[in-house]
PAZATI-304343 format. One record per residue (C-alpha): x, y, z; residue number from 1. Coordinates in nm, 3 decimals, always signed. Example, Ala and Ser with C-alpha at 12.3 -4.5 7.8 and 13.67 -1.06 7.14 Angstrom:
BEGIN
{x=+1.230	y=-0.450	z=+0.780	i=1}
{x=+1.367	y=-0.106	z=+0.714	i=2}
//
This chain:
BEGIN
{x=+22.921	y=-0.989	z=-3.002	i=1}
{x=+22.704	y=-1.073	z=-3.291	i=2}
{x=+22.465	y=-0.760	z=-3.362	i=3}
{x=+22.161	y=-0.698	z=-3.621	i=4}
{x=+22.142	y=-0.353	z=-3.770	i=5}
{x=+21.819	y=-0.160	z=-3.751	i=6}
{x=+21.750	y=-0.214	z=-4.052	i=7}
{x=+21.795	y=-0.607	z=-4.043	i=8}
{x=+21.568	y=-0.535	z=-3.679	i=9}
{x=+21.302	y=-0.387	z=-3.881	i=10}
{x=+21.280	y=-0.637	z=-4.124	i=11}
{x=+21.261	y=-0.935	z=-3.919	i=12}
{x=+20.998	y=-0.745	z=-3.682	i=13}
{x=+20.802	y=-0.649	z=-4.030	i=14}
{x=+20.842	y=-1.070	z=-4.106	i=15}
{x=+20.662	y=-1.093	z=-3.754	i=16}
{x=+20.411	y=-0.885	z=-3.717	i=17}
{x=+20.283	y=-0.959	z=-4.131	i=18}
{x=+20.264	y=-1.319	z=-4.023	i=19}
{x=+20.061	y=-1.252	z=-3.713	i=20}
{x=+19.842	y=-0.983	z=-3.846	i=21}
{x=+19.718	y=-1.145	z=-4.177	i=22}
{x=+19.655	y=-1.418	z=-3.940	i=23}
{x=+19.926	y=-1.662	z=-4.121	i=24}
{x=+20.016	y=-1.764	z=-3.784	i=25}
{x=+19.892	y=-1.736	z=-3.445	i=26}
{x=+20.076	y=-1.529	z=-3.221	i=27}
{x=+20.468	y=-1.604	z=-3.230	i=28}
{x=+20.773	y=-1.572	z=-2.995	i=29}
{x=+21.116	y=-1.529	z=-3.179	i=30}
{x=+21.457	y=-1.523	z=-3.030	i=31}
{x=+21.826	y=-1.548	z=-3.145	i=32}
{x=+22.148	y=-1.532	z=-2.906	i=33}
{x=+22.496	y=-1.502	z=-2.878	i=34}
{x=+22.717	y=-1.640	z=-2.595	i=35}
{x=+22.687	y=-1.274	z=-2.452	i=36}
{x=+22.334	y=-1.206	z=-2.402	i=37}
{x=+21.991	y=-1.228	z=-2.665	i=38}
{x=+22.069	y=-1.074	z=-2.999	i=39}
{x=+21.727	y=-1.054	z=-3.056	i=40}
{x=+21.355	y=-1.116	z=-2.932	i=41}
{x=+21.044	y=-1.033	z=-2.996	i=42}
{x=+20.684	y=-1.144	z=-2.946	i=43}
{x=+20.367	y=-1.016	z=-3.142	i=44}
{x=+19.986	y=-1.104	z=-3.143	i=45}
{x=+19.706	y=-1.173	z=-2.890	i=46}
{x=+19.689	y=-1.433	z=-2.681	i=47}
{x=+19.344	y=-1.532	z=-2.808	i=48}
{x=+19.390	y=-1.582	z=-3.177	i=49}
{x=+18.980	y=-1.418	z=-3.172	i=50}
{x=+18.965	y=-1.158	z=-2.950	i=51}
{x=+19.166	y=-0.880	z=-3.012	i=52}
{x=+19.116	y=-0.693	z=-2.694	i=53}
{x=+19.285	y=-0.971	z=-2.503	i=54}
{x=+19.642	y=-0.979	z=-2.373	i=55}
{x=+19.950	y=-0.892	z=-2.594	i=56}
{x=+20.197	y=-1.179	z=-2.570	i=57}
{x=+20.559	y=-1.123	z=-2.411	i=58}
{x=+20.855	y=-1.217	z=-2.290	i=59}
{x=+20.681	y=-1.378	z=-2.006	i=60}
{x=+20.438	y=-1.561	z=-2.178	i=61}
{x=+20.435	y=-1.897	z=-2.099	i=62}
{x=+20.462	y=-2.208	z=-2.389	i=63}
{x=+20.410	y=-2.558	z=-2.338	i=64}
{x=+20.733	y=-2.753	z=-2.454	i=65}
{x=+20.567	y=-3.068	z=-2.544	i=66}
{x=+20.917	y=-3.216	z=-2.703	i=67}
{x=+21.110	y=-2.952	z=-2.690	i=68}
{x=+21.134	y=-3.057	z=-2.308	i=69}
{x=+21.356	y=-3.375	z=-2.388	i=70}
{x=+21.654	y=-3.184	z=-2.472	i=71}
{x=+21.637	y=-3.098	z=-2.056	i=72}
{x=+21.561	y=-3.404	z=-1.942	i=73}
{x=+21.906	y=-3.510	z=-2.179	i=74}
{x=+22.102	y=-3.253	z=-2.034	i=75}
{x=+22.002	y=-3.377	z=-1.675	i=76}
{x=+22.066	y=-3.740	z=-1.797	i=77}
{x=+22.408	y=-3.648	z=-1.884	i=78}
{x=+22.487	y=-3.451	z=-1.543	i=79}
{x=+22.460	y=-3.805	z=-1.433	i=80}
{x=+22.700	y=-3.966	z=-1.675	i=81}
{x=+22.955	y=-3.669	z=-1.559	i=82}
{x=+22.952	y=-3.733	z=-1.271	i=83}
{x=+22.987	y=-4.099	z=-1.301	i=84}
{x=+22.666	y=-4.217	z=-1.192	i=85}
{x=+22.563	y=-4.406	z=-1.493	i=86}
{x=+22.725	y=-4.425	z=-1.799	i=87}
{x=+22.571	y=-4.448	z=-2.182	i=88}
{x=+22.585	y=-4.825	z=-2.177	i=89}
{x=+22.383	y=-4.850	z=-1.794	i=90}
{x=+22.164	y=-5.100	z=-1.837	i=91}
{x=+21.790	y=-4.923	z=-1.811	i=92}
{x=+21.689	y=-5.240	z=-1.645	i=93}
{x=+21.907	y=-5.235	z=-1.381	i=94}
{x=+21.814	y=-4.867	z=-1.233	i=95}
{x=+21.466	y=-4.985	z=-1.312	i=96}
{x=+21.389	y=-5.354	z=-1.307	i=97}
{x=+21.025	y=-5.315	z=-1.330	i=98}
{x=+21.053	y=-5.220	z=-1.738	i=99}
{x=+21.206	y=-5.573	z=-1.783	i=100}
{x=+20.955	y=-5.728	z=-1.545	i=101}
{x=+20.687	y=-5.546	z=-1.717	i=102}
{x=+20.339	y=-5.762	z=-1.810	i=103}
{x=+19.998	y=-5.578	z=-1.926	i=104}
{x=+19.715	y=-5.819	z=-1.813	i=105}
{x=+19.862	y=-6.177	z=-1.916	i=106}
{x=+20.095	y=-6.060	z=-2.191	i=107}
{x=+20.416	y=-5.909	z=-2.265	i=108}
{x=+20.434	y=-5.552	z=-2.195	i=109}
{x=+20.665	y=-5.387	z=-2.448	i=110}
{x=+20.858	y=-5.590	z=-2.676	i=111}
{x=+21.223	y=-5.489	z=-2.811	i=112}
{x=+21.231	y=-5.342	z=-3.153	i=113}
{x=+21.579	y=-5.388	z=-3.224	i=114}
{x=+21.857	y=-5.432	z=-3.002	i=115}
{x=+22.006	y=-5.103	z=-2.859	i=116}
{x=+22.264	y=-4.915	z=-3.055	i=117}
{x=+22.154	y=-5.126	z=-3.395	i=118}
{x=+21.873	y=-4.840	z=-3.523	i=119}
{x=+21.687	y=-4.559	z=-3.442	i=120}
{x=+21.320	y=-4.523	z=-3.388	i=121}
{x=+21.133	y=-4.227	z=-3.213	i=122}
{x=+20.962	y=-4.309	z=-2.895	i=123}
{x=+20.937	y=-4.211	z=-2.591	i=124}
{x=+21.271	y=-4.277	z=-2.442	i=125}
{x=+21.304	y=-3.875	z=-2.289	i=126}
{x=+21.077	y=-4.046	z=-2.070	i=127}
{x=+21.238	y=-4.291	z=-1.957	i=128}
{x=+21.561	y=-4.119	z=-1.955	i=129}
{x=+21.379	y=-3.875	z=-1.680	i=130}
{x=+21.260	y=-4.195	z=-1.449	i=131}
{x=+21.621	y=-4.297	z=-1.455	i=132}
{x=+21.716	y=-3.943	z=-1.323	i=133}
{x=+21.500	y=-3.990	z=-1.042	i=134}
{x=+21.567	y=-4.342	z=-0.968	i=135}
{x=+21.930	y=-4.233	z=-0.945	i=136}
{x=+21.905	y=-3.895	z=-0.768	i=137}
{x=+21.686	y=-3.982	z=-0.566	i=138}
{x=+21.472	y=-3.671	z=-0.634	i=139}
{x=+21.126	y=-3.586	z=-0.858	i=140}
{x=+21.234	y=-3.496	z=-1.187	i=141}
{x=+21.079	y=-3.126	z=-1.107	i=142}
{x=+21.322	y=-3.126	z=-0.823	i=143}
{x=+21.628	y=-3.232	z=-1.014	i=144}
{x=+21.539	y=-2.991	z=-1.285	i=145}
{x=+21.540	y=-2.697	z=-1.041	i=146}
{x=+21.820	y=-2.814	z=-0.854	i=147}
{x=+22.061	y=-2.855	z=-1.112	i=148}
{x=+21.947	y=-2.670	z=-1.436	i=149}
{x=+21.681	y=-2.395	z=-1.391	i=150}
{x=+21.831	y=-2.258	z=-1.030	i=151}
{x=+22.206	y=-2.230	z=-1.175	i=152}
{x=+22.081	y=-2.086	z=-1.447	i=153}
{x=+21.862	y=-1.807	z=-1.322	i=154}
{x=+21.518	y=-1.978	z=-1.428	i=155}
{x=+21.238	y=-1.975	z=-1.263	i=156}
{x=+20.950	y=-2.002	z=-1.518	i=157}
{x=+21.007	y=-2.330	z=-1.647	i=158}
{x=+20.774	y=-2.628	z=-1.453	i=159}
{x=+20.594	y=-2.950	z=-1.481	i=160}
{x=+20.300	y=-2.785	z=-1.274	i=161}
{x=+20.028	y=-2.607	z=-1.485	i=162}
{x=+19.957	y=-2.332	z=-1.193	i=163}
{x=+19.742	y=-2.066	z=-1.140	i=164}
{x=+20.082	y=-1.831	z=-1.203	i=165}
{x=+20.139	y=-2.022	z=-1.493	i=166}
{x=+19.794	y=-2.091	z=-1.671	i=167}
{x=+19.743	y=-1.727	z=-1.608	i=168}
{x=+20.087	y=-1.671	z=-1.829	i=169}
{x=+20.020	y=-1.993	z=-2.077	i=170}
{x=+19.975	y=-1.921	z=-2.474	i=171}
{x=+19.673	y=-2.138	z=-2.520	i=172}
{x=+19.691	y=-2.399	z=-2.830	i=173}
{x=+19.553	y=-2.215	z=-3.158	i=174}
{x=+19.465	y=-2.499	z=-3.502	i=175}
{x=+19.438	y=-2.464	z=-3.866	i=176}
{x=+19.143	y=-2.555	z=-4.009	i=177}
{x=+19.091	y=-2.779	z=-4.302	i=178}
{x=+19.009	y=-2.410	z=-4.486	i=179}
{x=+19.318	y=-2.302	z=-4.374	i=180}
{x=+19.218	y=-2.011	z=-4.080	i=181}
{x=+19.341	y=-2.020	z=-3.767	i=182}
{x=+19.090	y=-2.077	z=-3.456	i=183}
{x=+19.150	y=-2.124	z=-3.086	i=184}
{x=+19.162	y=-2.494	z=-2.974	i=185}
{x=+18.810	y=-2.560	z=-2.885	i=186}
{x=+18.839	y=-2.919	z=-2.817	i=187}
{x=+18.937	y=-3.069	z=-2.457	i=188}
{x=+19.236	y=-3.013	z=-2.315	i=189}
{x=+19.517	y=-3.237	z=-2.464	i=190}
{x=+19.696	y=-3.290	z=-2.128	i=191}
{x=+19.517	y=-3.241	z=-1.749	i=192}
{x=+19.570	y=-2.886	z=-1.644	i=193}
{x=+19.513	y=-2.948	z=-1.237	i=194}
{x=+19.843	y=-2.895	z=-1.104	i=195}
{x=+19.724	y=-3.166	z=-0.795	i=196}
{x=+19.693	y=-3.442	z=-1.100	i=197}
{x=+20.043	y=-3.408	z=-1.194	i=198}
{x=+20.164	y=-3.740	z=-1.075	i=199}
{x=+20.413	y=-3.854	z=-1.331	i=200}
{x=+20.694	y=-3.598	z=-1.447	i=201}
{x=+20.732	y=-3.714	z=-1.823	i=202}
{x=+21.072	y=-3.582	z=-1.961	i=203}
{x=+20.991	y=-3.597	z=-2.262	i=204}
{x=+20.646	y=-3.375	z=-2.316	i=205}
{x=+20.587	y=-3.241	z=-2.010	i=206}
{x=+20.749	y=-2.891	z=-1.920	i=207}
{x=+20.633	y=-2.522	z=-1.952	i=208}
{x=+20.840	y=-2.249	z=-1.983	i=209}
{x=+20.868	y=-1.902	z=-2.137	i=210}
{x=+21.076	y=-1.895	z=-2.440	i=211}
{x=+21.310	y=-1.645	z=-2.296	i=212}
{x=+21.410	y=-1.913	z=-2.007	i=213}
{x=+21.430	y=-2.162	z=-2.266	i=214}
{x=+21.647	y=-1.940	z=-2.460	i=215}
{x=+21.901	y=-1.893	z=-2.148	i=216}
{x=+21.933	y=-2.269	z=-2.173	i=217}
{x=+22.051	y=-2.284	z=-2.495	i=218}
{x=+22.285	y=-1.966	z=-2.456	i=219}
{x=+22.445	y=-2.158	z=-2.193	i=220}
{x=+22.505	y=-2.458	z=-2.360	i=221}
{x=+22.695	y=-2.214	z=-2.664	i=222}
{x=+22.868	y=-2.074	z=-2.390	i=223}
{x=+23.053	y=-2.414	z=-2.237	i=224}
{x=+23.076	y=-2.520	z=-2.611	i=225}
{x=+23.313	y=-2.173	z=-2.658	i=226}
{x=+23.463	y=-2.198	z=-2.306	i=227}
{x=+23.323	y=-1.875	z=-2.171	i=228}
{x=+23.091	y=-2.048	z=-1.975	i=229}
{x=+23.151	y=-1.915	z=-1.538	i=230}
{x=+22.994	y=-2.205	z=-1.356	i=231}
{x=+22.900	y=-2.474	z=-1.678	i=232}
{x=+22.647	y=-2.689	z=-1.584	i=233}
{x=+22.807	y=-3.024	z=-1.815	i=234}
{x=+23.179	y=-3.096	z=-1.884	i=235}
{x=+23.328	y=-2.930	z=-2.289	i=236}
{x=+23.321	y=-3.246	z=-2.364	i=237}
{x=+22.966	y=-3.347	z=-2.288	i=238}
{x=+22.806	y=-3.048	z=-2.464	i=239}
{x=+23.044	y=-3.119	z=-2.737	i=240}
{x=+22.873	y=-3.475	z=-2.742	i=241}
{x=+22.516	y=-3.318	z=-2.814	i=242}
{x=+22.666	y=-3.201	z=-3.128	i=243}
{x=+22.838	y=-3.509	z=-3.275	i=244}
{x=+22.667	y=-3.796	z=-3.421	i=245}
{x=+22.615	y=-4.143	z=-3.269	i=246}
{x=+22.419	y=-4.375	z=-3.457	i=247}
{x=+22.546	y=-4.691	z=-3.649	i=248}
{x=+22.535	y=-4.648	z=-4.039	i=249}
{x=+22.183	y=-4.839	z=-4.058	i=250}
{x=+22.049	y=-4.619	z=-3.776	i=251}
{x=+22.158	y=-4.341	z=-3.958	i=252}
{x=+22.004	y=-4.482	z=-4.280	i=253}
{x=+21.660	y=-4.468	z=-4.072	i=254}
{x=+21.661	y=-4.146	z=-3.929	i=255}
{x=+21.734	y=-4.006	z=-4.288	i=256}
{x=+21.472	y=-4.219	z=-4.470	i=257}
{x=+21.229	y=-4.002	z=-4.185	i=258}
{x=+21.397	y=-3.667	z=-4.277	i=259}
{x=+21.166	y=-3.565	z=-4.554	i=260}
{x=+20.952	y=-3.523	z=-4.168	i=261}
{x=+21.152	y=-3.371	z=-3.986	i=262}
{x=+21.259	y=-3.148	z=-4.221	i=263}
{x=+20.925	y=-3.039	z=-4.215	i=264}
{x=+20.907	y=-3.008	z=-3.865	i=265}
{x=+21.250	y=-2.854	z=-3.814	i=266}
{x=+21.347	y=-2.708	z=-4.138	i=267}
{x=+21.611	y=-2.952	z=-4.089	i=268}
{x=+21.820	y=-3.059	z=-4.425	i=269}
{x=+21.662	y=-3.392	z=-4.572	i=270}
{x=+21.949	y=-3.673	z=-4.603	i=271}
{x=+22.231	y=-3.544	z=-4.369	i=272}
{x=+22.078	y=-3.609	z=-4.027	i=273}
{x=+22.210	y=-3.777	z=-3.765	i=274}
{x=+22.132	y=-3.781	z=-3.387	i=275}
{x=+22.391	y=-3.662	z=-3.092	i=276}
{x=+22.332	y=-3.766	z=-2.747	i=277}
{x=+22.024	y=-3.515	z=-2.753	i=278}
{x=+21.979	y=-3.338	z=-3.040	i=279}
{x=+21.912	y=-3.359	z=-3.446	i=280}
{x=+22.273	y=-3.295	z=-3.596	i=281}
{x=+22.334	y=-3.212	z=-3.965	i=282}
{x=+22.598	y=-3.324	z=-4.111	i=283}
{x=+22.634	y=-3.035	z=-4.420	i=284}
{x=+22.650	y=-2.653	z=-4.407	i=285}
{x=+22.258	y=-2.520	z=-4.503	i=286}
{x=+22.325	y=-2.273	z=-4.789	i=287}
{x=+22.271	y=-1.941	z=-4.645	i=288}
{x=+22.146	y=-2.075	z=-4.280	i=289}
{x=+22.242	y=-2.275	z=-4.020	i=290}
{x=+22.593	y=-2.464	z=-4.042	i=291}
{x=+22.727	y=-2.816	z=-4.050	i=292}
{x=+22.715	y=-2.969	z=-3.683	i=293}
{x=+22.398	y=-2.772	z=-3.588	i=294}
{x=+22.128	y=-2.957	z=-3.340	i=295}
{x=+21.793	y=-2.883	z=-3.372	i=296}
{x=+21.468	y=-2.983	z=-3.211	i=297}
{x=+21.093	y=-2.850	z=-3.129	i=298}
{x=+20.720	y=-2.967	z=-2.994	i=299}
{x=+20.430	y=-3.044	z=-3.093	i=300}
{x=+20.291	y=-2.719	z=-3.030	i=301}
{x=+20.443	y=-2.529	z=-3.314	i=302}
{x=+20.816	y=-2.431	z=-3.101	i=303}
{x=+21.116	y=-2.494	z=-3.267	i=304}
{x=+21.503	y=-2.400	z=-3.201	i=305}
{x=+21.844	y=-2.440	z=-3.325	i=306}
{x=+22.180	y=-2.411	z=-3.203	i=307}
{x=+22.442	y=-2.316	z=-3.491	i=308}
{x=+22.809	y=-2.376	z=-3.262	i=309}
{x=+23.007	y=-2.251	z=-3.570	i=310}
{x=+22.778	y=-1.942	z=-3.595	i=311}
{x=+22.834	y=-1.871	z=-3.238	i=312}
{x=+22.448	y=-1.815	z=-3.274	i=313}
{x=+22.115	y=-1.988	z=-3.152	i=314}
{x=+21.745	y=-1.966	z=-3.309	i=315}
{x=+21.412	y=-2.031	z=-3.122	i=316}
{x=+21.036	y=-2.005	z=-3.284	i=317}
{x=+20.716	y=-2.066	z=-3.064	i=318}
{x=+20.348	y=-2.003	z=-3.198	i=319}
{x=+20.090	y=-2.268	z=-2.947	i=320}
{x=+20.015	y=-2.384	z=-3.279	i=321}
{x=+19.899	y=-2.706	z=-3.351	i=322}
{x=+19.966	y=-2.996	z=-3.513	i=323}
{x=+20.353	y=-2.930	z=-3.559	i=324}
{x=+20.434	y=-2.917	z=-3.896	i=325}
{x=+20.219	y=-2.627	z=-3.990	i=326}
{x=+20.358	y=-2.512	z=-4.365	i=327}
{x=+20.286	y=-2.133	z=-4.315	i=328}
{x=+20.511	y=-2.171	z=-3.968	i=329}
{x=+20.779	y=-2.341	z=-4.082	i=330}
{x=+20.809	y=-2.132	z=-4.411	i=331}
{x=+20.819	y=-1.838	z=-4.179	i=332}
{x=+21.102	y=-2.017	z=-3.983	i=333}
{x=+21.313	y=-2.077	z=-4.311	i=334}
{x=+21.252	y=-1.753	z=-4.442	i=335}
{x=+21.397	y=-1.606	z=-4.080	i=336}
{x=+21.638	y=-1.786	z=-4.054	i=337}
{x=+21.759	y=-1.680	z=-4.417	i=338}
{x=+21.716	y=-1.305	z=-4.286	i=339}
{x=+21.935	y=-1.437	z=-3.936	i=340}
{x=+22.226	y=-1.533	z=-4.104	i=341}
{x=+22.262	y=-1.231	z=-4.408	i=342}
{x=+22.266	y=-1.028	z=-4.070	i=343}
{x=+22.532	y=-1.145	z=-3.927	i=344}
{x=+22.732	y=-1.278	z=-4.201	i=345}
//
């Protein structure tokens, strides 16, 4: 088992709590694990970036995933293609006929880009991917979820339903302003929060969760990928998949022409990205950080994770803060991940 020293402890909690206390960053939620259990976590601030007799964040603070709830809704898609149900080259329109039927008013509803498998754009196929899961299940996609992901796994936090339980546990959204302090989101609410409203399950924005659960998710996907996994929720050689690249050489041209974004994003390498079957693969070793064949993705709301198969090792980040992209953040993130890997090199 991979283990930090207490002095590599204390300097990644000092990292933390400097960040949060000079008010750098709102209040964060870090993470790393093994295949054998967290490595390390942590969580420091309040959960009102201005009042500093409220709550103390932790381990059961609640996070909305925005985007970092597609790499579910892949997993679930991919359940499917193990068991046989669909495979990667299922027509969309023939599990759902109305997207190829589609009109707005008197005109064509959404026109092709470019055929499939010929580039790469970012949309919101997560979406889509979770109607198909229901179409083909035969369940809601908060259903399938439970059934087949969160339940095995021993999660119960993670939901499309903004509940009492869980708006009393959610990190509200915290923004930079153009002067550069941090202030709680006083605008109106980016998505409805009335559980009773939630009508459509999008897979690709729409999920809460605590980090921790979150976390669990990603331990277990190290775990098939090393074979220790007891009752693996996908095949080897599917979780293998979401860690080998797919696109075409002029996809691939495209989604590296956007890295200089994601990069900023992710801290993702700029010109050796790819894309797996559900995650951001590059394609070089990271001097001093994460290695070649690592997937990566995040949300909107300032969360971002890693999984590093040839470290053994994954990385998670979470702040509420928004838009992603935030420089102080995701310098925080490099310079963690720096600290990560001379600890258990």
């Amino acid at each position: 088992m991979v283990a930090f020293s207490a002095s590599q402890r204390q300097r990644i909690d000092e990292l933390l709590r400097d960040s949060v206390d000079s008010k750098t960053t709102s209040a964060l939620f870090y993470g790393v694990t093994d295949v054998n259990g967290p490595i390390y976590m942590n969580h420091v601030g309040h959960k009102l970036i201005d009042d500093p007799a409220s709550d103390r964040i932790n381990e059961d603070t609640v996070f909305w995933l925005c985007s970092q709830s597609k790499l579910v809704t892949s997993i679930a898609t991919l359940q499917l293609i193990d068991q046989g149900k669909i495979t990667r080259d299922t027509l969309a329109e023939t599990i759902l006929p109305e997207l190829a039927n589609l009109l707005v008013g008197s005109l064509p509803g959404i026109p092709l880009r470019f055929d499939p498998g010929t580039d790469f754009a970012y949309g919101f196929s997560s979406d889509i991917a979770g109607f198909i899961v229901e179409r083909v299940s035969g369940k809601t996609l908060e259903q399938y979820f439970k059934d087949h992901i969160f339940n095995p796994l021993g999660i119960a936090s993670t939901t499309f339903y903004p509940t009492d339980q869980i708006k009393q546990a959610l990190l509200p959204l915290s923004y930079r302003t153009k002067k550069g302090e941090i202030e709680r989101w006083n605008a109106p609410p980016v998505v409805d929060m009335d559980p009773a409203n939630v009508k459509v399950f999008l897979g690709g924005v729409g999920l809460y969760s605590t980090q921790k659960d979150y976390l669990a998710i990603l331990r277990h996907l190290l775990q098939i990928k090393a074979g220790v996994a007891s009752e693996p929720i996908l095949t080897l050689s599917t979780v293998e998949s979401l860690f080998q690249p797919t696109l075409c050489t002029k996809a691939a041209d495209t989604i590296n022409i956007q890295m200089p974004i994601f990069s900023r994003y992710l801290n993702a390498p700029v010109g050796c990205g790819q894309w797996s079957t559900g995650l951001l693969v590059n394609l070089e070793d990271v001097p001093g950080k994460r290695r070649k064949g690592s997937g990566a993705w995040g949300g909107w709301a300032s969360t971002t994770y890693f999984m590093d198969p040839a470290s053994g090792i994954a990385v998670l980040m979470g702040a509420q803060l928004v838009p992603s992209g935030d420089d102080e953040y995701e310098k925080l993130f490099g310079i963690l991940e720096s600290e990560v890997y001379k600890a258990i090199s």
